[in-house]
Structure formats: C-alpha cells, structure tokens
C-alpha positions, 0 to 999 in steps of 0.5 A: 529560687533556682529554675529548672528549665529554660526556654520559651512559651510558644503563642501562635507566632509569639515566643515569650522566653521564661525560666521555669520554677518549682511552685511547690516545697516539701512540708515533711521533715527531712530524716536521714537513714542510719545504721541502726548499730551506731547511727552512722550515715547511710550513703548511696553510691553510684556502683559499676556493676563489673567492677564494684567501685563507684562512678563519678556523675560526669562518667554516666551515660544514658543507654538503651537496652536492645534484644540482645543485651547490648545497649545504645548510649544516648547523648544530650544531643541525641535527645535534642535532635529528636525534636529540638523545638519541643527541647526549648519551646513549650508549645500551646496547641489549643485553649479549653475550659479548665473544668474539663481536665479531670484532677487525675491528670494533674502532676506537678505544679511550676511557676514561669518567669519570663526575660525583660524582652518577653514581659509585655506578651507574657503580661498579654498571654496572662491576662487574656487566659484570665479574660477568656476563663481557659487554659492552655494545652501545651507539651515540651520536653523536660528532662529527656522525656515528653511533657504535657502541660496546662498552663494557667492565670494565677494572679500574676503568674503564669502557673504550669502544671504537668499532666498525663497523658491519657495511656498512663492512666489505668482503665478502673475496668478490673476493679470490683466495683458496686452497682448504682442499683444497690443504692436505696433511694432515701439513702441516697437523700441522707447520704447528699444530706450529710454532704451538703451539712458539710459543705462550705467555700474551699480554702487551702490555708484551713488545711495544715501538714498537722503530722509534720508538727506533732513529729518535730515535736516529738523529736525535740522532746527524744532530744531532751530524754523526755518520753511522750505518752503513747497517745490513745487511738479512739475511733467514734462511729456509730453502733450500728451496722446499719447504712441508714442508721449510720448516716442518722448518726453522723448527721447528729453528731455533725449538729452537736458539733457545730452547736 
C-alpha cells in the first residue's frame, strides 16, 4: 500500500510518527467513458481557459477568488504557515465514548502505521484506548484543508476515521416531517414486533457488493455475443393499503421464510 499522509499522533506530550493509509477499496468495477460513435477514449484535460491548450500538473497553482475577480495564488507553504503543527501532528484534544458520535458525522476510514522509533507508544495509545472503551478526537490538516478525526482500537490497528464538523451537517428543520401522534399505538407494538423478528448479531461478511458481480457477469456474457434474458422485476407487498394490514403481512411472510 501507498500512505497518503505522513506525520505524527500527538498524545499529551508523546509524539507517535505514523504513515497514514487508505483502509478502504472500491468494490464497483472500473468503466471507462467512450465516444459512443467508435468507442474511442474520452480523456480529460486540464484546459486554460484563455488560451484553450492544456496545462501541465507542475504549472497549476492554487488561488483565491476576491471581490474584484482577482485572485491571490496560494503556495504549499502558505498552507503550511497557517498552522504548521496541524500541517504534520494529528492532534487528540480529548477522549469520549464512541456511542456518542452519531453515524452522520462519519466520513473515510484510514489505517496508521507507525515508524520503528514510534511502535512501543503506539502499541501503548493502542491499547489503552481499548482498555478504556473511548475514542480519541483529533484534527490535522490533510490535503489543505482542516480535518476532524476519531481515532480508534481495532485489533492491532490504530483506525482513523474523518468526521465532519457540525456546520456541515444540514438542520433536517425544512423537512415535511410526520408527527409522533400520527402513530397508533398497537402499530407501534407490530411495527417493534417486526424488527425484533428481524433482529440478529451484526456481521459485515453477510453483506456482499452482489450488483458488482451480476455486471461482470454480464459483461463477460456481451464479450462473447451471448445476450442475457432481461430479468423480470417482481416487487411482493401486501394488497392491502392498510398500515396494520401491512405489518401482519410481513410478519407472516417473515415466519413462512424462515420455516
């Protein structure tokens, strides 16, 4: 794997040097846009407005557009002096329970791997979080922009995970939202009734990318000028319009299934 950050953990007055990597892989297959005349490749350039011709990646610059339309050019080290320690240190200010951060606030998990001369307090950070059941809250600075960040035990891996911060999340205030008194109660009995029929332990190596697999499928099927049958799309629900009727329904057919 290649990191895509280098620095350190800052615990209190220890400094853990790690490299930062990406814990997560795409499952989607890979499709290339074509010009839908001939099948050639689409490529994307870096065009110069003005001129029209493309620009090399070593000429682009970063800029900030001002009132008047004139922009200030930024350079790596202007990002830096901002705040040089946020630039390498990922900083825990405090320690909390992970069940408080609500799952909206979860972005992109990372994996750190830390130096030879940082191991023993990373094993230490490690397995005190673990001891203690709590998270560390931390912010950096990754790709010119301000991070907020959890950082967790997961077996023997320190996991980062970004977060957002609070202004980013929209206010749910201008929804059309239902009332709780529009619940009748012994809905509300079947409705738990259902879910706890449903429940069981949570385990992620249930869940497969299944879609994935039915498009490669299919695409080694075109590859060989077989054509698929056009699956039939059957949705089963009950009859009835009726919420409780509903309810009855599915927990019957649940019973059926598992019997």
């Amino acid at each position: 794997m290649r990191s895509l950050w280098t620095g350190a953990i800052g615990f209190g007055l220890v400094n853990i040097p790690v490299k930062m990597y990406s814990a997560t892989e795409s499952s989607s297959l890979d499709l290339d846009m074509l010009d839908k005349k001939d099948h050639s490749n689409i490529r994307f350039m870096r065009v110069n407005a003005e001129t029209g011709k493309e620009v090399p990646w070593e000429n682009i610059v970063k800029g900030y557009k001002m009132p008047n339309d004139e922009y200030v050019v930024l350079s790596p080290k202007d990002f830096e002096q901002v705040s040089a320690k946020k630039s390498k240190i990922i900083e825990i200010t405090d320690f909390v329970k992970e069940q408080e951060i609500e799952s909206m606030y979860y972005e992109t998990p990372y994996y750190l791997e830390p130096d030879k001369s940082g191991a023993r307090a990373y094993a230490l950070l490690r397995e005190a979080l673990r001891k203690t059941g709590r998270v560390g809250i931390a912010t950096f600075v990754m790709r010119s922009k301000e991070t907020l960040a959890v950082l967790r035990a997961s077996e023997k891996v320190i996991v980062l995970n970004r977060i957002r911060f609070h202004q980013e999340i929209r206010d749910p205030a201008e929804l059309d939202l239902p009332a709780k008194a529009e619940i009748k109660a012994n809905e509300l009995k079947m409705a738990v009734s259902l879910i706890e029929q449903l429940s069981g332990k949570f385990d992620i190596s249930r869940y497969k990318d299944t879609y994935s697999e039915g498009l490669l499928k299919l695409i080694k099927a075109k590859a060989k000028g077989v054509k698929l049958k056009e699956p039939e799309l059957k949705i089963i629900h009950s009859k009835s319009k009726d919420l409780m009727e509903q309810l009855k329904a599915s927990l019957n057919t649940k019973r059926k299934k598992a019997s």
